[in-house]
C-alpha atoms as an extended CHARMM CRD file, in Angstrom:
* protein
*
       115  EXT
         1         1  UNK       CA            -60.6280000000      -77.5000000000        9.0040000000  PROA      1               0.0000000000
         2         2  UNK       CA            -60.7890000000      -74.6930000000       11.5450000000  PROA      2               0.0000000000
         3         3  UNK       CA            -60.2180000000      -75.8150000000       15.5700000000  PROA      3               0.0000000000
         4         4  UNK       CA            -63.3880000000      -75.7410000000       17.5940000000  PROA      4               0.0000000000
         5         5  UNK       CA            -63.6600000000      -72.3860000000       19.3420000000  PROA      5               0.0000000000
         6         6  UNK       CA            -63.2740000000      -72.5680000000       23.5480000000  PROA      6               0.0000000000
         7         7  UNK       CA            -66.9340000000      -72.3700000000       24.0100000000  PROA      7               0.0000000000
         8         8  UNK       CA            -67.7130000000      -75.9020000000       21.8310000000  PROA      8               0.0000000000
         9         9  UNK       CA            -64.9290000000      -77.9130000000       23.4630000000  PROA      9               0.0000000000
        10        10  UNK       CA            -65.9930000000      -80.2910000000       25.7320000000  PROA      10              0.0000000000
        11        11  UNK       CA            -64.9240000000      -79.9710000000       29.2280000000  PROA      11              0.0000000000
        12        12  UNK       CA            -62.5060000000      -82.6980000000       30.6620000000  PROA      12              0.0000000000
        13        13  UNK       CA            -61.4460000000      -83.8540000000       33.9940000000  PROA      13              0.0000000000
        14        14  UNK       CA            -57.4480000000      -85.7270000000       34.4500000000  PROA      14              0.0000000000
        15        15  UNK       CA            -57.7040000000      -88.3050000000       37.1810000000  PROA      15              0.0000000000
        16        16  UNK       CA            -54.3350000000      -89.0660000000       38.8270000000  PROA      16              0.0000000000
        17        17  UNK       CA            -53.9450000000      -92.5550000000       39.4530000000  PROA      17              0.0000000000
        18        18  UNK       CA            -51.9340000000      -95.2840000000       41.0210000000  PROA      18              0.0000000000
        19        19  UNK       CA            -51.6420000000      -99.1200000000       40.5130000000  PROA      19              0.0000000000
        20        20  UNK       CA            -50.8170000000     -101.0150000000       43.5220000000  PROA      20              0.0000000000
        21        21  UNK       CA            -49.4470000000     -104.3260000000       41.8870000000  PROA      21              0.0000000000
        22        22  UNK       CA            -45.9800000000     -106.5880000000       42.8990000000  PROA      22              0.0000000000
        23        23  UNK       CA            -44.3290000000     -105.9660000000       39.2610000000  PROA      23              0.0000000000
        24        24  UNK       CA            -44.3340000000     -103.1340000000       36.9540000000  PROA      24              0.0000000000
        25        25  UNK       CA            -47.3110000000     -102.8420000000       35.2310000000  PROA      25              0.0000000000
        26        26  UNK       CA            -46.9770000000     -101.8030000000       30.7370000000  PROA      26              0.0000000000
        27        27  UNK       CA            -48.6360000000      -99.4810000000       29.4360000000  PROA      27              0.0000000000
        28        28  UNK       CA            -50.3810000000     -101.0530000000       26.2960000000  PROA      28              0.0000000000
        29        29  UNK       CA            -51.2190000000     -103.9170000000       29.1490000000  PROA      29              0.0000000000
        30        30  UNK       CA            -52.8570000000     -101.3500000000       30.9320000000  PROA      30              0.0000000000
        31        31  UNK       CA            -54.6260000000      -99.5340000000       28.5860000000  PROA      31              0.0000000000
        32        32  UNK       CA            -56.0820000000     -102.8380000000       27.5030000000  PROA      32              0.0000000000
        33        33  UNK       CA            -57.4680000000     -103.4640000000       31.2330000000  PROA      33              0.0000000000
        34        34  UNK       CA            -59.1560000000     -100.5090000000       31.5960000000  PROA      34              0.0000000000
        35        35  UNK       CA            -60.8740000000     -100.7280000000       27.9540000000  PROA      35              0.0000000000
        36        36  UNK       CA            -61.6820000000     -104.1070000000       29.4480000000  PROA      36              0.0000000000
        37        37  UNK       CA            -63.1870000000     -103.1700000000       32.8910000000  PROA      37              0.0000000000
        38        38  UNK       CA            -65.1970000000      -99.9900000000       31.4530000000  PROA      38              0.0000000000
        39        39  UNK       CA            -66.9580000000     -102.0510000000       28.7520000000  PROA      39              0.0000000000
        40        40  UNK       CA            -67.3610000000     -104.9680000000       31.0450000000  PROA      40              0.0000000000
        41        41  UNK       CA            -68.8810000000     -102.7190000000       33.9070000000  PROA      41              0.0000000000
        42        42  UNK       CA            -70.8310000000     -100.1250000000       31.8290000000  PROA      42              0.0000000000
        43        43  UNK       CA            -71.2940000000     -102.0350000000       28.1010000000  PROA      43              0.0000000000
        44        44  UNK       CA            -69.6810000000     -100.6470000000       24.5220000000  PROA      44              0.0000000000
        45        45  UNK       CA            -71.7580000000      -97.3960000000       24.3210000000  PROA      45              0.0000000000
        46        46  UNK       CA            -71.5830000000      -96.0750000000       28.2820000000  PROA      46              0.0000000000
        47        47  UNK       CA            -68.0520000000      -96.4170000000       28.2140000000  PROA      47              0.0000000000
        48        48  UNK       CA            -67.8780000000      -94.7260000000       24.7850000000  PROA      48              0.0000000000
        49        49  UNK       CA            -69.8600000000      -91.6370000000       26.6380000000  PROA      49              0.0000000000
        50        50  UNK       CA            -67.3650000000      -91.5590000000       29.1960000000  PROA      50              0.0000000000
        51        51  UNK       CA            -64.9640000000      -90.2560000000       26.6740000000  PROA      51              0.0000000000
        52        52  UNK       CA            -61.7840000000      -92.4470000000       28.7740000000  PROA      52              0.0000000000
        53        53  UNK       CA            -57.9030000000      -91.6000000000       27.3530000000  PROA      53              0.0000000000
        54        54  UNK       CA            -55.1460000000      -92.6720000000       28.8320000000  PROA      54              0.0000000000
        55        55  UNK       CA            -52.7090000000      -89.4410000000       28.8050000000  PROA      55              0.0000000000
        56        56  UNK       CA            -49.6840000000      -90.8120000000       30.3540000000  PROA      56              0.0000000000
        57        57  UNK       CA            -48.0520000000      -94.4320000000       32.4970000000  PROA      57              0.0000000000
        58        58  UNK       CA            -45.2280000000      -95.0820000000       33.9340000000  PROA      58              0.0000000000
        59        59  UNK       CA            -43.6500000000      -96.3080000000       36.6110000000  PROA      59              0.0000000000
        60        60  UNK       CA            -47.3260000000      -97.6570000000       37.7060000000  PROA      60              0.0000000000
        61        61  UNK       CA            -48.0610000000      -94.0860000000       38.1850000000  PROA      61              0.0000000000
        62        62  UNK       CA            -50.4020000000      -92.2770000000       35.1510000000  PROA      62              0.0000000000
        63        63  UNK       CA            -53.1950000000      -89.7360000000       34.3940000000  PROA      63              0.0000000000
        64        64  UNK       CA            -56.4930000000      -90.6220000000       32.9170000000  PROA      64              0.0000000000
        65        65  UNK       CA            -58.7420000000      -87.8840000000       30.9280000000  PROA      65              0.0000000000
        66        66  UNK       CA            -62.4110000000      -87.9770000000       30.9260000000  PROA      66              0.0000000000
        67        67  UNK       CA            -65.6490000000      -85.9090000000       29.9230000000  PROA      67              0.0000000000
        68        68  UNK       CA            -66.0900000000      -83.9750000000       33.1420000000  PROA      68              0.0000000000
        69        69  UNK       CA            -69.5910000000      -85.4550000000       33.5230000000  PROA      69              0.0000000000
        70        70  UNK       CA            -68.2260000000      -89.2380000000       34.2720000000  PROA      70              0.0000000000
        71        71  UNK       CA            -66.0140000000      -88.6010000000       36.6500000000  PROA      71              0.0000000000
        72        72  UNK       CA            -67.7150000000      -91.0440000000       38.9790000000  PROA      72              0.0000000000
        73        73  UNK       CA            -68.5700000000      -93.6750000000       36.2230000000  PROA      73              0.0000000000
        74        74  UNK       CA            -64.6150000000      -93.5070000000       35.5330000000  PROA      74              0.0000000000
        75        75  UNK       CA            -63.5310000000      -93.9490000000       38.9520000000  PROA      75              0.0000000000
        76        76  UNK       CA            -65.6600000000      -96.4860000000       39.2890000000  PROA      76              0.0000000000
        77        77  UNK       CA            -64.1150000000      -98.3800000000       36.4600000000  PROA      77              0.0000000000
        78        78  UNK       CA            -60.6090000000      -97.9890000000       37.8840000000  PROA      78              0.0000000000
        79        79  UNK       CA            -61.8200000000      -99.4140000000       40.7390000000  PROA      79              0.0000000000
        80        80  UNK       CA            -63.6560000000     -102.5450000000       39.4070000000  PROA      80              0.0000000000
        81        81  UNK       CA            -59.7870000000     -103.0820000000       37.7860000000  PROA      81              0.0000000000
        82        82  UNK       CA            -58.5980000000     -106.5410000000       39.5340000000  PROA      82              0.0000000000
        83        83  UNK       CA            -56.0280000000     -107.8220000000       36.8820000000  PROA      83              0.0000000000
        84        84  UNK       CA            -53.5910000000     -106.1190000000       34.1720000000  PROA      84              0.0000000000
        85        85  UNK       CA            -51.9390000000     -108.5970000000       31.9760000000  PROA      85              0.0000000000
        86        86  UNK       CA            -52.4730000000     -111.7280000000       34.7470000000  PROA      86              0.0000000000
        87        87  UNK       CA            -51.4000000000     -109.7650000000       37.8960000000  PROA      87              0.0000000000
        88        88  UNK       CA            -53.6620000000     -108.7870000000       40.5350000000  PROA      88              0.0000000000
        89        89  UNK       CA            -53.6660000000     -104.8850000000       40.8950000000  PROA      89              0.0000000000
        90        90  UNK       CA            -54.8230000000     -102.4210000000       42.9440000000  PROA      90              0.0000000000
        91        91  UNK       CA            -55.9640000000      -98.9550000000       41.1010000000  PROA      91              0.0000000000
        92        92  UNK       CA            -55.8230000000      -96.1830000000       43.5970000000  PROA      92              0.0000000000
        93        93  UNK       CA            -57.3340000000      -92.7210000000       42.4080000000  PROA      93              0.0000000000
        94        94  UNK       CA            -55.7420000000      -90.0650000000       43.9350000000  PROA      94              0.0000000000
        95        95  UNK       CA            -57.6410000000      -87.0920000000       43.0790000000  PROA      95              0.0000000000
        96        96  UNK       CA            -58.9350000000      -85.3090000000       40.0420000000  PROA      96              0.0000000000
        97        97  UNK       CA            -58.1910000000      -81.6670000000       38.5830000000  PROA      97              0.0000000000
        98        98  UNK       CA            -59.8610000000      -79.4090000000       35.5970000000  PROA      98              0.0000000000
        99        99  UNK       CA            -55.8490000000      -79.7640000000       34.0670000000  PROA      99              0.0000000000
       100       100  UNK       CA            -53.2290000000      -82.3050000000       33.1710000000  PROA      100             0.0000000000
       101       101  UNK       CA            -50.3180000000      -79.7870000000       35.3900000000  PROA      101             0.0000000000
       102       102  UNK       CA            -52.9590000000      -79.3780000000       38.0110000000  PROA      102             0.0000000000
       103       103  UNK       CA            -53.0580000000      -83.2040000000       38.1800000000  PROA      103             0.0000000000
       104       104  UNK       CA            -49.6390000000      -83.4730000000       37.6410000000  PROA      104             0.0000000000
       105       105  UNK       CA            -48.0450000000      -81.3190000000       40.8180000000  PROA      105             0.0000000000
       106       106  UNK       CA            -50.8930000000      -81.8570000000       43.1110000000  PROA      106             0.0000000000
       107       107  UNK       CA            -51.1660000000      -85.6110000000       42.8180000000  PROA      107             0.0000000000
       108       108  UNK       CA            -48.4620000000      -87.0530000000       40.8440000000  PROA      108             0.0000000000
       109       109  UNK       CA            -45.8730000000      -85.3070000000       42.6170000000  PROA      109             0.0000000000
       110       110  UNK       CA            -46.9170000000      -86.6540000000       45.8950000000  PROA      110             0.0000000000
       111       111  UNK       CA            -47.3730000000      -90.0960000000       44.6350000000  PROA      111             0.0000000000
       112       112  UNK       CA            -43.7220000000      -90.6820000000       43.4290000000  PROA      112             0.0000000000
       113       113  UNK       CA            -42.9600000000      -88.7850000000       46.9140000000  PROA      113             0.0000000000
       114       114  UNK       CA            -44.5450000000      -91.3640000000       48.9110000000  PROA      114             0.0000000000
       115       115  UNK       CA            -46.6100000000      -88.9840000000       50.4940000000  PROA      115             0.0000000000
């Protein structure tokens, strides 16, 4: 099978995101909560439409990839998020770029910073 040509893609949008919790959160545990909270908050099929991936998490730190027209319906998700395996948690957006590096060094960076 040939890859899709630029133009037939779908766009996507990488959300840069933090979890405010008292212990390390895992990352299958995490996954799990936000499959949870999406089809909780917008049913099976919305949060199929979202098109949601978790790209990378660690160190409660991660990136999430959406369709770039649910940006807002996958923030809102994150933040509906009060438990991950038991613990309360705190998911904390902190901004959203056309590119996993553009996500990376703008936000990321200044997460594990402190900043």
């Amino acid at each position: 099978m040939e890859p899709l040509l630029p133009t037939l893609r779908g766009r996507k949008r990488y959300i840069a995101i933090e979890v405010l919790s008292d212990e390390p959160i895992q990352r299958n545990a995490f996954i799990n909560a936000v499959s949870y909270a999406g089809c909780s908050l917008l049913g099976d099929f919305g949060f199929s439409k979202c098109g949601v991936s978790v790209l990378g998490f660690e160190d409660n730190t991660g990136i999430i990839m959406c369709k770039h027209t649910a940006v807002s319906e996958t923030i809102a998700v994150l933040a509906f998020m009060t438990g991950v395996d038991g613990q309360s948690v705190i998911v904390r957006s902190a901004g959203v770029s056309g590119t996993v590096k553009g996500a990376e060094t703008k936000y990321l960076k200044r997460l594990k910073a402190g900043h």
